[in-house]
Structure formats: C-alpha cells, structure tokens
GUZADO-73851 format. One record per residue (C-alpha): x, y, z; residue number from 1; residue in one letter. Coordinates in steps of 0.05 Angstrom, whole numbers. Example, Ala and Ser with C-alpha at 12.3 -4.5 7.8 and 13.67 -1.06 7.14 Angstrom:
BEGIN
ATOM        x        y        z     i   aa
ATOM      246      -90      156     1    a
ATOM      273      -21      143     2    s
END
This chain:
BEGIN
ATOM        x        y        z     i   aa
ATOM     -130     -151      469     1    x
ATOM      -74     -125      442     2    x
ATOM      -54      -90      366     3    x
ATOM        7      -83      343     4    x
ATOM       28      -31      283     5    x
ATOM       79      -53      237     6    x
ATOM      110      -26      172     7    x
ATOM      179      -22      132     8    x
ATOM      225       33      104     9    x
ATOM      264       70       72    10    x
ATOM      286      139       33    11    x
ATOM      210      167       52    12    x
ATOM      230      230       52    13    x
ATOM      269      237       -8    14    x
ATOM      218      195      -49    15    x
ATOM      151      224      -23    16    x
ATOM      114      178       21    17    x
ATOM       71      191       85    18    x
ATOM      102      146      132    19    x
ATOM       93      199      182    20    x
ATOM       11      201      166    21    x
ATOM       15      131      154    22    x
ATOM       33      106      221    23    x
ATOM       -4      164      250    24    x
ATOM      -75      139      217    25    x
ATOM      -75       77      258    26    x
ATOM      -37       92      323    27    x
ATOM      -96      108      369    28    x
ATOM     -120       37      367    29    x
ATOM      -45        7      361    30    x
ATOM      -13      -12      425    31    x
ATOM       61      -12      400    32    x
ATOM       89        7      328    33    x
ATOM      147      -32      293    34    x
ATOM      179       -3      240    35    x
ATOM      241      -26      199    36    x
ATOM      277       37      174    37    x
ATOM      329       24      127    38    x
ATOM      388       65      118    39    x
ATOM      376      112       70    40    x
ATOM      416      156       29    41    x
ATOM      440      221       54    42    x
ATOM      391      266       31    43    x
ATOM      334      224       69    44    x
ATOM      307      248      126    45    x
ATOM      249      182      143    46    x
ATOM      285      166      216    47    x
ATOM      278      235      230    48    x
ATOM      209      244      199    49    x
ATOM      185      183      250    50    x
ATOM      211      208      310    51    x
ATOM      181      267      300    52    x
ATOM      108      237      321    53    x
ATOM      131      234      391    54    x
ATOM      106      173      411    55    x
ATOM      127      123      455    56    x
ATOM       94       76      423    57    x
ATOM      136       71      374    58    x
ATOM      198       33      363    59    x
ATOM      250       37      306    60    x
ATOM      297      -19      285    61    x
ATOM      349        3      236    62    x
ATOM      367      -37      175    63    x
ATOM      408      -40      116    64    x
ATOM      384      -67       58    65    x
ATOM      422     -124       19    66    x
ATOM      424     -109      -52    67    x
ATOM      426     -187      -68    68    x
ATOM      356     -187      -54    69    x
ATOM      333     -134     -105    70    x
ATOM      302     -196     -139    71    x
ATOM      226     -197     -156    72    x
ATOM      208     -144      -93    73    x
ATOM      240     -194      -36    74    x
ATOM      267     -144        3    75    x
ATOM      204     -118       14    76    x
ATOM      184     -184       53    77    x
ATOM      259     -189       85    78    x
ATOM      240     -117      122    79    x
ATOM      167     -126      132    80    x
ATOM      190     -197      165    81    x
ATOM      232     -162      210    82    x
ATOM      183     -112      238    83    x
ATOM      129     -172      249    84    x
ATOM      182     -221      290    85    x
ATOM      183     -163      335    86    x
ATOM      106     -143      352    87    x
ATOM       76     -166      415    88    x
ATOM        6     -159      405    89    x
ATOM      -53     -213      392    90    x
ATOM      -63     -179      334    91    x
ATOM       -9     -148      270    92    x
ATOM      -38      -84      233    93    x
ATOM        8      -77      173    94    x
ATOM       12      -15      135    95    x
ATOM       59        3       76    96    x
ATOM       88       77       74    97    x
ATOM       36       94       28    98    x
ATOM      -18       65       51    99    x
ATOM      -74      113      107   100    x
ATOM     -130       86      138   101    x
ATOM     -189      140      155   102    x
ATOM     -202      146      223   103    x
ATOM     -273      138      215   104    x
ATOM     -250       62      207   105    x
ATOM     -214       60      268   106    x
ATOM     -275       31      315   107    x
ATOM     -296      -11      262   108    x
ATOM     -226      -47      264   109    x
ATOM     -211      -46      331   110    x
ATOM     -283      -82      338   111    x
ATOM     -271     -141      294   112    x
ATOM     -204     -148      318   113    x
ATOM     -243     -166      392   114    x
ATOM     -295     -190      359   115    x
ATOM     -253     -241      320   116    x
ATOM     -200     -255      375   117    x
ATOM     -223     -321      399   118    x
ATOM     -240     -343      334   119    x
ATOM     -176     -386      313   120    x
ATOM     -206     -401      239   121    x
ATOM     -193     -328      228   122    x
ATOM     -118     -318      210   123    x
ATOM     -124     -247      182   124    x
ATOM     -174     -185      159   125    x
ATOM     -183     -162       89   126    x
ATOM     -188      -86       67   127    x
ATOM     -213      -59       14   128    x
ATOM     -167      -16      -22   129    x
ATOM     -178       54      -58   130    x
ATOM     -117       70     -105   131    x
ATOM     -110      140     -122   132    x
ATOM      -75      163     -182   133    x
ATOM      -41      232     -189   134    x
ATOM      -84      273     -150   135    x
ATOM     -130      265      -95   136    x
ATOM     -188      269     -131   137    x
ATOM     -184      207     -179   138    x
ATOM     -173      132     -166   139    x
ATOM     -170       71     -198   140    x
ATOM     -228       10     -204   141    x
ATOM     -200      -13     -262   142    x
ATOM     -181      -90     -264   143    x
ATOM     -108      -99     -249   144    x
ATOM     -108      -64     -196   145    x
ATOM     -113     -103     -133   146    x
ATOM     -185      -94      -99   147    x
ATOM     -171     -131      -33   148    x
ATOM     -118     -147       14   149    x
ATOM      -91     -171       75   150    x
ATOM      -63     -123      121   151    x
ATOM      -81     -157      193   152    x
ATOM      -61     -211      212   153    x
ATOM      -66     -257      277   154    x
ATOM        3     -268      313   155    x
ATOM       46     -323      343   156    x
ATOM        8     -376      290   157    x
ATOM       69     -374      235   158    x
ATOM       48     -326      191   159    x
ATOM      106     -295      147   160    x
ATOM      109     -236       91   161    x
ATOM       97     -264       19   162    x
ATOM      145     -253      -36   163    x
ATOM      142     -178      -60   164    x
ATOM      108     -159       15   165    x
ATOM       33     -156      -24   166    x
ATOM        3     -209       18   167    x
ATOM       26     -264       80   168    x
ATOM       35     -334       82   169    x
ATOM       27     -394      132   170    x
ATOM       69     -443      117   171    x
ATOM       70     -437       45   172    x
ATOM       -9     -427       37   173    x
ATOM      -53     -369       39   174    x
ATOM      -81     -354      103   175    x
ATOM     -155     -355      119   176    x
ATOM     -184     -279      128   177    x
ATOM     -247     -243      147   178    x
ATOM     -267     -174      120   179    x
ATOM     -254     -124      155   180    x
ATOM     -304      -78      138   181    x
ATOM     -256      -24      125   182    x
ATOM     -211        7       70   183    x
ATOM     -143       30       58   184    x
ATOM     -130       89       26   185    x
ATOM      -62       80      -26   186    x
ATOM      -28      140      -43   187    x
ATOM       26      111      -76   188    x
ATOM       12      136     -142   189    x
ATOM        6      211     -126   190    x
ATOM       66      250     -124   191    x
ATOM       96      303     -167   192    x
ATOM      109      278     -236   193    x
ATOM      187      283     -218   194    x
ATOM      184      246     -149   195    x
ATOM      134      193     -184   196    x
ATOM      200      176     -238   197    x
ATOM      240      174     -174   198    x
ATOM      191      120     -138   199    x
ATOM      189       86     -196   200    x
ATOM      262       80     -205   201    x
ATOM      265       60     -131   202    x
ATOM      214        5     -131   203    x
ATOM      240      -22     -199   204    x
ATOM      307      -29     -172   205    x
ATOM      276      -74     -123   206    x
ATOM      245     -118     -173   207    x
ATOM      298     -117     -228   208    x
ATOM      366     -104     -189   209    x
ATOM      397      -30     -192   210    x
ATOM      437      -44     -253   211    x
ATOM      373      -64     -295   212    x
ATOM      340       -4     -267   213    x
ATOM      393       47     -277   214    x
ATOM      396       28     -352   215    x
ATOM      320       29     -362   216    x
ATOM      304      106     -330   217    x
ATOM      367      126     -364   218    x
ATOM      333      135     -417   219    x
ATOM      270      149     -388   220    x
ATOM      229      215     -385   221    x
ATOM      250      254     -324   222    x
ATOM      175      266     -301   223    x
ATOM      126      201     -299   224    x
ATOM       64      215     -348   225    x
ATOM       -1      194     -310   226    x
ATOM      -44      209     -378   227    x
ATOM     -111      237     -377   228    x
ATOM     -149      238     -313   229    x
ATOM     -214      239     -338   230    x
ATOM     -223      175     -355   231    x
ATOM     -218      152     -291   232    x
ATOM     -272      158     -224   233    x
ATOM     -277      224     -195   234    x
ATOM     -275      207     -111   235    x
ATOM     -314      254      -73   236    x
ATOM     -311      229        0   237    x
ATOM     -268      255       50   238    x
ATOM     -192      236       63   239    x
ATOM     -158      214      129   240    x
ATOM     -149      283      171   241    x
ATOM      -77      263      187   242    x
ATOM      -74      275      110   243    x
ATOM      -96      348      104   244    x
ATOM      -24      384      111   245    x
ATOM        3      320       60   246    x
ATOM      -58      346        7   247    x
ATOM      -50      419       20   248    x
ATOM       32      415       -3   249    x
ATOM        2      388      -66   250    x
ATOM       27      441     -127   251    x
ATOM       31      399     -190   252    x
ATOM      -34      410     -223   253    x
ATOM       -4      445     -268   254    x
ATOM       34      384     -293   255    x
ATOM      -30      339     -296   256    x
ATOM      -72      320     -366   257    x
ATOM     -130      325     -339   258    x
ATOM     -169      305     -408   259    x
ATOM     -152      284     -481   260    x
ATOM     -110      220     -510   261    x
ATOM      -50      187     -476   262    x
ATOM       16      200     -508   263    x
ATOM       18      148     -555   264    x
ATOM      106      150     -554   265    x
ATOM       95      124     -478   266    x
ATOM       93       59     -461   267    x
ATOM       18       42     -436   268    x
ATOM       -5       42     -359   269    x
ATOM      -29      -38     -344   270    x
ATOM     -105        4     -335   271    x
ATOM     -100       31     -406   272    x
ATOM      -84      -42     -443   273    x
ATOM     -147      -70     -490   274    x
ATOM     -145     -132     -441   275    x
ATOM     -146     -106     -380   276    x
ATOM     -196      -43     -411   277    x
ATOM     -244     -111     -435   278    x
ATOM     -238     -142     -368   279    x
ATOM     -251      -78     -324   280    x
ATOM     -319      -64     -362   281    x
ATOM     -341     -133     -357   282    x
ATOM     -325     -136     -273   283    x
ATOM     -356      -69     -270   284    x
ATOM     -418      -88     -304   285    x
ATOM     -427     -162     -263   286    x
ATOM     -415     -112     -202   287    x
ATOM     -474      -68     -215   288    x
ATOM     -529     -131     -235   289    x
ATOM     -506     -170     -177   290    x
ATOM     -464     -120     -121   291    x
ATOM     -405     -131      -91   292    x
ATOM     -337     -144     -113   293    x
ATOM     -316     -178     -178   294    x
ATOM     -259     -217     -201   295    x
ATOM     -244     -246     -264   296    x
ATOM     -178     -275     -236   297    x
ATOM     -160     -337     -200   298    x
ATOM      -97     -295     -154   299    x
ATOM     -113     -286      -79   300    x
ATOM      -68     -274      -23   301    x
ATOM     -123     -302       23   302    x
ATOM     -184     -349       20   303    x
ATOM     -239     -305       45   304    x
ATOM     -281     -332       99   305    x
ATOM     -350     -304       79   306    x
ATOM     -394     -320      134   307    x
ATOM     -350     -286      181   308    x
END
C-alpha cells in the first residue's frame, strides 16, 4: 500500500500558515508529498520554507495563479487538482496549509487506509475537525462550523477537488467515505490580529475577485477582532509536537478579549448570529442525550458509510 501527501499554496510565509508543520504532521506514513506552490509575492518565503524539511519525499510543482478564477474559492480546487493528478499512491492524504494532524493519529490512519484498501465501496475517510480560534487554547463546536470532512481519498477512481477545495467529487456526486477515526487540527483562525486581516484579505480575494476585496479591507480595521474568548470551549489536550516551536512564537495575548461583550460597531462572526447561536445549543444538547455528532443541516461533502 501506498499514501500519497498532497496540499496547495501560496504566500505561507507572509500570511502565517504552517505548511512546514503541516506537511511534516503526516510525512512518516506518506510515501511521496505533492505540493502546488504558487508564486508568491516577493516578500514570501513558502518555497523556501518547504524545502527546508529536507525530504526527498517531497516534490514541488510551481504555479501561478490565474486571477480569472478568484470566483467563489475555485482556485483553491484548480491547485489542489493539480497536486492530486500527480500522486502515485493507492491512497491521497490531503491537507490544507493550516490544517495538522497529531501524530498520535498516525497508526490509526495508516491502519484504515490497509484496512480499507480492498474495499472499493470506500472512496474516501472522514476526519473530524477541531477549529481553533485565536489562541491555542479555545476552539469552536459551534454550528457553522464544519464538524467533518473528507481529506483521504482513494486514487485512480475519478475523484476531483470540489468547488472552493472544502470537499471532492466523483463525477459530479459526493463520494462514499468511512471515518477515519482521527481528527484534524485547523489553525487557520489563529494568528496575530494583523496577519488574521491579512488572511482574510487573501482568502476573500479568492472568493470575491481582488478588486471587491481591495475595496472592502480598505476600509476595514487593520487588526481582525476575534471577540471574547470566553465564550467559547477551553481545549485542554495536547497539540501535534511538530507544532511546539509554531505555539511557542505565539506573542499576541496581549491583543486578545479574553472576556466581556463583542464590539457591537463590528460586523458579527457566523458563531455569534441568534440563528446559528439557536442551532448550536440545540445540536449540542441532542449530542449529549444521544452521543455523537449532530447536524441540523442537509450539506455534506460525502455520504458516510456507517457500518464501515
């Protein structure tokens, strides 16, 4: 059996992400890694950043990114696309550049993957997801905030990146998946206030078009305002050991609200609208009579095959 690591990117350095820890969290049980780096701006150092690992595992195709598809996230898929036409392996292990799996999780995956291999109903492996927000010590369960996804999936079967690069597709439908008894870690909301605006302004520009964008954080606050901390779970497990240099550069406490009311002259995180503030208390109170996972929503990126 055979795993291949993919992922996408570009301007990691200049915009805070841990490609390098990413690709590092799941390289022991990857047999090859294929990353798309796109060319970056001047002041970005991700090419650099990646080599750095010193692996020959890894290989690097370089990109450029066509702004014509800055519409609705589709780059994203363009470059992730790119990266999967090019693995080998029997099995694709996608991570984003700010997404970590712990390495405690590593067996576990590598064992379903064989487990699973000969099993062609099984397209793909869902993760759980824990989203942190701000600092390392809070995250989000809040609904809204996807709890599951795809980020495996079997090769040479047609399988393609959907839309915005949040799930896959096989010809057109969502592919069949098994759990994968194992979680991502998503660190793509912690970052220092300034660097968040920047992200922001980067991914937005994706989704909108840079003109759009550029008029929106134009008039924008320079720092990103993640409101008051505690009001959300405090997590008190352990993080991936490739991230312990990542979380000891972390200096921006200081700019944090760690309690009181959100600025009311912001416009409101999707966690902090009455809907989605209703619907969260309702999944979290089904959760606790009856375990598990709850959705009140009818959007997957997969049909879940339970009795796998």
């Amino acid at each position: 059996m055979k795993i291949s690591g993919f992922s996408f990117v570009r301007n990691a350095t200049k915009l805070y992400y841990p490609i390098k820890e990413a690709i590092m969290s799941i390289l022991p049980i990857c047999d090859e890694f294929i990353v798309a780096v796109g060319k970056g701006d001047s002041d970005d150092y991700t090419r650099d950043e990646i080599e750095s690992i010193g692996s020959d595992k890894i290989k690097i195709i370089d990109t450029v990114w066509d702004e014509k598809d800055f519409v609705n996230g589709r780059i994203n898929a363009i470059q992730t696309n790119i990266a999967l036409e090019q693995c080998t392996g029997d099995w694709c292990f996608y991570l984003q550049a700010d997404e970590v799996v712990h390495e405690k999780y590593l067996p576990v995956i590598k064992d379903r993957c064989l487990e699973l291999l000969d099993d062609e109903e099984v397209e793909g492996l869902v993760f759980d997801y824990r989203h942190f927000w701000g600092d390392y010590d809070h995250y989000h369960n809040s609904h809204g905030w996807y709890k599951r996804e795809v980020r495996i999936v079997r090769n040479n079967i047609g399988i393609k990146s959907h839309k915005s690069a949040q799930g896959f597709r096989r010809n057109g439908e969502r592919i069949k998946a098994a759990h994968a008894h194992a979680e991502i870690f998503h660190y793509g909301w912690v970052r220092p206030p300034r660097y968040m605006q920047m992200k922001s302004k980067a991914l937005n520009s994706l989704h909108w078009g840079k003109k759009k964008a550029e008029k929106y954080y134009s008039k924008a606050p320079r720092e990103f305002d993640y409101g008051p901390l505690d009001r959300l779970p405090v997590y008190k497990g352990t993080h991936p050991e490739v991230m312990k240099d990542w979380i000891a550069k972390m200096d921006w406490k200081d700019k944090l609200q760690y309690s009181g009311e959100p600025n009311p002259y912001r416009e409101e995180h999707k966690h902090e609208k009455l809907k989605n503030r209703i619907l969260t208390a309702i999944e979290q109170k089904l959760e606790r009579k009856f375990g598990g996972k709850v959705y009140l929503s009818s959007h997957r990126n997969y049909e879940l095959l339970g009795d796998k």
